[in-house]
TORMI-457969 format. One record per residue (C-alpha): x, y, z; residue in three letters; residue number from 1. Coordinates in Angstrom, 3 decimals. Example, Ala and Ser with C-alpha at 12.3 -4.5 7.8 and 13.67 -1.06 7.14 Angstrom:
% residues 2
- x,y,z,residuo,num
- 12.300,-4.500,7.800,ALA,1
- 13.670,-1.060,7.140,SER,2
This chain:
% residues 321
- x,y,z,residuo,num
- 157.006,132.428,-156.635,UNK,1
- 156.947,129.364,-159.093,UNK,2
- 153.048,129.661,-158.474,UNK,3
- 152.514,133.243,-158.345,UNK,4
- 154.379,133.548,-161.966,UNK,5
- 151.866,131.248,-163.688,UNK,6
- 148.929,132.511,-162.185,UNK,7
- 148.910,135.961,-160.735,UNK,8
- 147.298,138.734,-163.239,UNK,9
- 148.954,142.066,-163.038,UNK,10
- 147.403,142.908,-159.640,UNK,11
- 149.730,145.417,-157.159,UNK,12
- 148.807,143.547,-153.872,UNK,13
- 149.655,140.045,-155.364,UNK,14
- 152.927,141.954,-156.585,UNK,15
- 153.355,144.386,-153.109,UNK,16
- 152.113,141.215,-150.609,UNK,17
- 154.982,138.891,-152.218,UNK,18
- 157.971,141.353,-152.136,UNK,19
- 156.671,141.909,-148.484,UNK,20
- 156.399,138.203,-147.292,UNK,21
- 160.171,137.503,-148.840,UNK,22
- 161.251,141.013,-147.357,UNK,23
- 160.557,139.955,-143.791,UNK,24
- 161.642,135.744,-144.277,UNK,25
- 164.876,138.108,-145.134,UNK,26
- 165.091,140.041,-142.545,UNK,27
- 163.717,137.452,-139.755,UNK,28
- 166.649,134.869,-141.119,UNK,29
- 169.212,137.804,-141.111,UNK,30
- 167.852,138.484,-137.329,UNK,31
- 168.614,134.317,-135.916,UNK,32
- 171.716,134.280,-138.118,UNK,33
- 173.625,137.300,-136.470,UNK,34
- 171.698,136.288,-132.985,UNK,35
- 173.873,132.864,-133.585,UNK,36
- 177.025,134.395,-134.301,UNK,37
- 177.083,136.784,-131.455,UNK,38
- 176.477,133.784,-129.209,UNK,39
- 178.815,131.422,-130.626,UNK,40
- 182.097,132.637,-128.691,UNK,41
- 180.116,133.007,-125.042,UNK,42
- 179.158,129.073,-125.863,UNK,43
- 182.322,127.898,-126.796,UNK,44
- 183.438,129.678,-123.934,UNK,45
- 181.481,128.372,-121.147,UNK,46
- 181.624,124.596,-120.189,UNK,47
- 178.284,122.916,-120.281,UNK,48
- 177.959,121.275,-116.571,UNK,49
- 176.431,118.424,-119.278,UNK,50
- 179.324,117.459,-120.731,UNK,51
- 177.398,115.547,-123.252,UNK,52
- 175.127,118.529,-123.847,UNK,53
- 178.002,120.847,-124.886,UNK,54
- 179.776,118.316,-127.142,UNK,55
- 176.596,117.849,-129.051,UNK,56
- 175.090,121.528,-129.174,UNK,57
- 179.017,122.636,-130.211,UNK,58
- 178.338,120.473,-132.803,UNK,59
- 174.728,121.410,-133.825,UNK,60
- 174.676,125.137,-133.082,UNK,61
- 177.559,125.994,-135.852,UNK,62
- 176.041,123.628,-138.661,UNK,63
- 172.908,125.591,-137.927,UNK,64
- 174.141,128.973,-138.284,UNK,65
- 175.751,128.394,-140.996,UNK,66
- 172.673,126.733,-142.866,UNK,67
- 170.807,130.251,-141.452,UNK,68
- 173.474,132.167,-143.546,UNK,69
- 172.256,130.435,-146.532,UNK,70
- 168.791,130.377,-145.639,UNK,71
- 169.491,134.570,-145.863,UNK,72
- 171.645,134.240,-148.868,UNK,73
- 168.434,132.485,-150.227,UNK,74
- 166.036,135.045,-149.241,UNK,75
- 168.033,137.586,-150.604,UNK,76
- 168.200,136.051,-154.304,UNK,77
- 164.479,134.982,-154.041,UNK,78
- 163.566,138.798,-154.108,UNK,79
- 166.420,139.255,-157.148,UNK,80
- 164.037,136.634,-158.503,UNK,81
- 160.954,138.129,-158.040,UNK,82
- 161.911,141.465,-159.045,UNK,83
- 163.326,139.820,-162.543,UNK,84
- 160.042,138.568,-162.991,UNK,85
- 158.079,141.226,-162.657,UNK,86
- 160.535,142.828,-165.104,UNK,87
- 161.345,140.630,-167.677,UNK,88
- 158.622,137.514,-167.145,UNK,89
- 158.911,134.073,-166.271,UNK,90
- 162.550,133.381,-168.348,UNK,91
- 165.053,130.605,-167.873,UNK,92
- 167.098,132.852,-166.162,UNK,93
- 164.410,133.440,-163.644,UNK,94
- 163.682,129.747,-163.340,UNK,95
- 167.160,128.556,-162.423,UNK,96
- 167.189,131.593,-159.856,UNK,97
- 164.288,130.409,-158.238,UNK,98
- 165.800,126.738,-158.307,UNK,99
- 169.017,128.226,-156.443,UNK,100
- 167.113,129.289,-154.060,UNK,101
- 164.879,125.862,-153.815,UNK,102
- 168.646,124.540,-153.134,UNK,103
- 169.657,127.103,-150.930,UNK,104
- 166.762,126.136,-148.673,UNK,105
- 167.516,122.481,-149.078,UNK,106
- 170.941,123.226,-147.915,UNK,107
- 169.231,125.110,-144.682,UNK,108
- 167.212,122.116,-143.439,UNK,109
- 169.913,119.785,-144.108,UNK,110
- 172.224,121.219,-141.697,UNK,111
- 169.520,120.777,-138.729,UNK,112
- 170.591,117.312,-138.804,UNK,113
- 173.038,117.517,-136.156,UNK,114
- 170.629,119.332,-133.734,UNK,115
- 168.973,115.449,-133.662,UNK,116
- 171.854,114.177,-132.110,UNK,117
- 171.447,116.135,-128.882,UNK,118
- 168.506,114.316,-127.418,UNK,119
- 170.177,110.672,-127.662,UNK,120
- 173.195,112.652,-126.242,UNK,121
- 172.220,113.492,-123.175,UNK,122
- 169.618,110.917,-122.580,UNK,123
- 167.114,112.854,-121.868,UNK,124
- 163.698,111.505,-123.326,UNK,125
- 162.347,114.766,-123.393,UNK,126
- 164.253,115.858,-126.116,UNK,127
- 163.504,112.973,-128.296,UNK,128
- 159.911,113.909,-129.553,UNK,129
- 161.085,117.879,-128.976,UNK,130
- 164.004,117.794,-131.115,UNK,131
- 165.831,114.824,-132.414,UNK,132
- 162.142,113.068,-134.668,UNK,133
- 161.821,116.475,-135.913,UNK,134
- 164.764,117.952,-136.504,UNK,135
- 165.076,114.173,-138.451,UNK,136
- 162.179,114.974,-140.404,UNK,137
- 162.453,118.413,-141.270,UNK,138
- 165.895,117.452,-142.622,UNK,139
- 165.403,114.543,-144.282,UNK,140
- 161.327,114.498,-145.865,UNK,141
- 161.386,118.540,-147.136,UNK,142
- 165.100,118.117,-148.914,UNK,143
- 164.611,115.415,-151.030,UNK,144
- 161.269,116.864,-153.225,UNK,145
- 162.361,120.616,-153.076,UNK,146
- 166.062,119.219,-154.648,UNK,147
- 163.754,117.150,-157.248,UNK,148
- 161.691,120.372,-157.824,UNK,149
- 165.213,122.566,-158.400,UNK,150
- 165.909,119.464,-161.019,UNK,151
- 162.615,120.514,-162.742,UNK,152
- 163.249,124.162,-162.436,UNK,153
- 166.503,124.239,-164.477,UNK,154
- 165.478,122.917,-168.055,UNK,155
- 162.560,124.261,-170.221,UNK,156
- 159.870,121.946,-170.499,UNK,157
- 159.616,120.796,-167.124,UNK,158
- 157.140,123.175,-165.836,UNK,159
- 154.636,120.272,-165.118,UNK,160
- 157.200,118.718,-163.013,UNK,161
- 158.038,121.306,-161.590,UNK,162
- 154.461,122.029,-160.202,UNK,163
- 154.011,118.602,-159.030,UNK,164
- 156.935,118.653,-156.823,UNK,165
- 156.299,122.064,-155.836,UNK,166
- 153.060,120.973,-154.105,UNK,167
- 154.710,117.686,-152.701,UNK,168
- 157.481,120.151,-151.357,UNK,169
- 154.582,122.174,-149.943,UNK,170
- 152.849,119.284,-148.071,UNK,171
- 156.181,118.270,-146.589,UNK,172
- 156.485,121.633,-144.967,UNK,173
- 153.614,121.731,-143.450,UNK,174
- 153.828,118.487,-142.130,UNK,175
- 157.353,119.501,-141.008,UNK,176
- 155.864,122.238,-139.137,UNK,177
- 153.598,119.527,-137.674,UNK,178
- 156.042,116.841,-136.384,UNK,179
- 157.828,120.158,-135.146,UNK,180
- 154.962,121.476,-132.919,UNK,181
- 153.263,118.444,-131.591,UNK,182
- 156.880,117.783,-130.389,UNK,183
- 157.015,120.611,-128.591,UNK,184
- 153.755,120.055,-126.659,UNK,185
- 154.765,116.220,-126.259,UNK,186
- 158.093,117.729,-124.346,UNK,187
- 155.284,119.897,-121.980,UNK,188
- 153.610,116.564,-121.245,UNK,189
- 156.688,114.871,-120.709,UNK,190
- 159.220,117.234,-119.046,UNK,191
- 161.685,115.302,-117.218,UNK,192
- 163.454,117.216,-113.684,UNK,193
- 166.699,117.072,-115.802,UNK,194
- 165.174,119.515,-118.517,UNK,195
- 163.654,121.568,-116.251,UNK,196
- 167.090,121.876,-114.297,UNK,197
- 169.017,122.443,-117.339,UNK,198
- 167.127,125.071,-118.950,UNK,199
- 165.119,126.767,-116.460,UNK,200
- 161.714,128.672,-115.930,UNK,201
- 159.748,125.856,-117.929,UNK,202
- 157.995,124.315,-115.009,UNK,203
- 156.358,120.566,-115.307,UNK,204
- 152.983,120.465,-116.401,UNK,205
- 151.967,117.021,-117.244,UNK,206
- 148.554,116.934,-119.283,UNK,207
- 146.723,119.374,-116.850,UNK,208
- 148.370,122.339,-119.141,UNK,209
- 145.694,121.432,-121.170,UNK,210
- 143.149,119.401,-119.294,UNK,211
- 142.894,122.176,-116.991,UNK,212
- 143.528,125.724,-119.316,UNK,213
- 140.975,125.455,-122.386,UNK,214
- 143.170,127.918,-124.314,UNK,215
- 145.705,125.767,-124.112,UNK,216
- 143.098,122.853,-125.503,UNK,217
- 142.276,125.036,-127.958,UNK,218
- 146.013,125.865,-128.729,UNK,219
- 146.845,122.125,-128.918,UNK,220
- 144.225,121.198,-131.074,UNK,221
- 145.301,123.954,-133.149,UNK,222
- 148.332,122.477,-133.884,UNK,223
- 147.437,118.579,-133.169,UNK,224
- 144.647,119.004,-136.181,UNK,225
- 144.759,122.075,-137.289,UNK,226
- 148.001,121.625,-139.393,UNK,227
- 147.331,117.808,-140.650,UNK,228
- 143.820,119.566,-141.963,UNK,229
- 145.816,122.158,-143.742,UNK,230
- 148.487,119.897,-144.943,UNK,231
- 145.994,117.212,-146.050,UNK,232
- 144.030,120.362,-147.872,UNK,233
- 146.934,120.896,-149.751,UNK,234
- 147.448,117.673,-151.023,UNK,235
- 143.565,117.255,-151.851,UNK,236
- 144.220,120.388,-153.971,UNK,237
- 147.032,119.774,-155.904,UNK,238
- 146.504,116.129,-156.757,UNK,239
- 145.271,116.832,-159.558,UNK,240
- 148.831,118.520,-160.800,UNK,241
- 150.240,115.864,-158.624,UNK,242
- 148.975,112.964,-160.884,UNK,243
- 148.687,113.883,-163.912,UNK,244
- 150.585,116.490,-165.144,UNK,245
- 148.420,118.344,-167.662,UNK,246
- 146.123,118.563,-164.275,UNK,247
- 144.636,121.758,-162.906,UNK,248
- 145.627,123.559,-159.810,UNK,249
- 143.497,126.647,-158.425,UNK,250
- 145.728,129.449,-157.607,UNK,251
- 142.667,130.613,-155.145,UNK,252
- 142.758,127.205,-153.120,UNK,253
- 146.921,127.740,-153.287,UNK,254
- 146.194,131.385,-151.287,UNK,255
- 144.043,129.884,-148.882,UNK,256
- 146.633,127.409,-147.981,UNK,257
- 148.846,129.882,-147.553,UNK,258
- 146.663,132.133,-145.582,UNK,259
- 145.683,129.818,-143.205,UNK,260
- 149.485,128.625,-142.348,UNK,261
- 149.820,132.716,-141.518,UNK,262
- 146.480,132.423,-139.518,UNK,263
- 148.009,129.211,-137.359,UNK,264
- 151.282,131.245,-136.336,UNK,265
- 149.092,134.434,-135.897,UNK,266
- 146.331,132.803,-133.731,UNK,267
- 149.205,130.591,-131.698,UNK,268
- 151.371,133.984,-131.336,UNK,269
- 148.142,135.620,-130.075,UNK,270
- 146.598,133.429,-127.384,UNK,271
- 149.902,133.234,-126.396,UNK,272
- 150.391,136.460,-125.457,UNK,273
- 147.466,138.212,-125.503,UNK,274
- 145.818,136.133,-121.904,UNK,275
- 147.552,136.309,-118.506,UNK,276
- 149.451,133.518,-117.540,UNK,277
- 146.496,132.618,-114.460,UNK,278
- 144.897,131.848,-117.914,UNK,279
- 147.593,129.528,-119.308,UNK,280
- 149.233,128.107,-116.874,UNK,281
- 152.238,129.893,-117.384,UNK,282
- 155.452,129.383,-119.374,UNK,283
- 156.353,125.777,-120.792,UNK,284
- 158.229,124.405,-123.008,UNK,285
- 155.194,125.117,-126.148,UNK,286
- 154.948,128.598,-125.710,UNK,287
- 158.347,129.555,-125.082,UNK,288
- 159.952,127.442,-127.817,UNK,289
- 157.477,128.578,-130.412,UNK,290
- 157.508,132.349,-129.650,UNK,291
- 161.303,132.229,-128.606,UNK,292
- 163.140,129.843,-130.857,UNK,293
- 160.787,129.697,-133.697,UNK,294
- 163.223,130.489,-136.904,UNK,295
- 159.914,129.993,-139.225,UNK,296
- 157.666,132.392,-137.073,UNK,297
- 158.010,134.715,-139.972,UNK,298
- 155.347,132.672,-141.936,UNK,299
- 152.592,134.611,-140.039,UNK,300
- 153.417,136.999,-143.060,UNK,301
- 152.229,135.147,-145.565,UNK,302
- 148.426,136.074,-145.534,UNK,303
- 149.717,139.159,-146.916,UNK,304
- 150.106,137.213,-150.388,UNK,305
- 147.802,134.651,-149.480,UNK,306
- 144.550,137.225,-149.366,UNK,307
- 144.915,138.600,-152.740,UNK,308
- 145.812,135.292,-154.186,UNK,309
- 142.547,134.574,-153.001,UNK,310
- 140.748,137.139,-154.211,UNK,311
- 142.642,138.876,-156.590,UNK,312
- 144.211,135.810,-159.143,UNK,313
- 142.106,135.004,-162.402,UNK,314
- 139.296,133.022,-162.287,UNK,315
- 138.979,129.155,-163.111,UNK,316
- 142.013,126.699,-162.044,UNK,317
- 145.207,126.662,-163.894,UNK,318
- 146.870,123.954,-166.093,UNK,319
- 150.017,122.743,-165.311,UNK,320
- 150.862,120.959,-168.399,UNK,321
């Protein structure tokens, strides 16, 4: 929103698309946050035959449902936010609203920290590359500039600051998404007999998931260069605002970004499930992770802001100083 308040003109499907796109990261956060709760009694009260496993996912499972009820608590206030800016303009008041909620988020990937822990745990190797490096990163590389960026957001005068760490906060996030992904289809290369044991209906695959499907190629590749293409896009873009802080940053480049994130989970969602499994091998750990457990799957939303920012925001680039 911090971009779409500087540069949007008074255009109904920039307004409409954002409103949407926080409207369903609401409801989509609301959704894993009360599917958490109602299974946190059945897991407390069923041993884990891992021992290790059910110390560690105690652990993890509550730290992350309660960083999903501020991830909604988030959501929630950035539409308050929007909705005072449409109304009243870009004030302080807005600013520090949209820097809670810049916390609020912090606060969310923070508490994925413990999920790390559960690879190690059990000693399974599997999990290493599928959960504990990214649950690391996401925790660790996407808090520390979006907390800077809430910094910038609170006084007046900062707004050139505030741009600059917006974009670094937005290359982190992509990159986030990433480490996330490529982790995933490391743990379908990888998968060890104890994961499959644990966990069920993920059969090994080794490499011939993708050697021998070409959806699934073009799936990997998707994510394996897709994302770092987008991500490195991003920072291309905004170095400008990044380095100098009187620099210029084109709203329409901004959109694109943000379109083509929506276009990765779309396109992934899709080959996913729109072939028959003779055609992809079947489940694995990729496709059922990222369709199943995928808490940011409501990004495939955000071409519905990211078109009209495209085509709809004024002309020229915008000056962040």
């Amino acid at each position: 929103m911090l971009v779409v308040g500087f540069f949007m003109k008074n255009g109904k499907l920039i307004k409409y698309g954002l409103f949407m796109v926080l409207f369903i990261w609401l409801l989509w956060t609301f959704y894993w946050a009360a599917k958490l709760c109602v299974s946190l009694p059945d897991m407390f009260a069923t041993p884990d035959p891992l021992g290790p496993l059910y110390f560690s996912s105690t652990l993890a499972v509550p730290f992350l449902f309660v960083g999903l009820v501020v991830r909604t608590v988030a959501a929630g206030l950035a539409i308050y936010a929007a909705n005072g800016y449409f109304s009243k303009g870009w004030t302080l008041g807005v600013r520090r609203m949209v820097g809670a909620v810049v916390v609020l988020e912090a606060i969310y990937l923070i508490s994925i920290i413990p999920t790390a822990w559960i690879g190690p745990d059990v000693s399974d190797i599997v999990l290493i590359p599928e959960a504990t490096i990214p649950s690391l990163f996401e925790a660790i590389f996407v808090p520390i500039p979006l907390l800077i960026l809430a910094a910038r957001l609170k006084w007046p005068g900062k707004t050139g600051t505030a741009f600059r760490w917006a974009c670094i906060s937005g290359t982190m996030y992509i990159w986030a998404l990433f480490v996330r992904f490529v982790g995933q289809w490391i743990g379908t290369f990888i998968q060890t007999d104890l994961y499959t044991w644990f966990f069920g209906g993920f059969p090994y695959h080794g490499f011939s998931y993708v050697l021998d499907y070409p959806v699934n190629m073009f799936s990997f590749l998707l994510t394996a260069v897709g994302l770092p293409i987008i991500a490195i896009y991003l920072l291309v873009i905004s170095m400008p605002a990044i380095r100098n802080l009187t620099g210029m940053l084109s709203i329409r480049k901004i959109g694109l970004v943000l379109t083509l994130v929506g276009v990765y989970f779309m396109l992934s969602l899709f080959l996913m499930y729109a072939m028959p499994e003779s055609v992809v091998g079947g489940k694995s750990i990729w496709n059922q992770f990222f369709a199943g457990h995928n808490v940011d799957l409501w990004m495939l939303a955000l071409p519905i802001v990211g078109i009209p920012l495209m085509f709809g925001a004024n002309d020229g680039d915008k000056q962040t100083g």
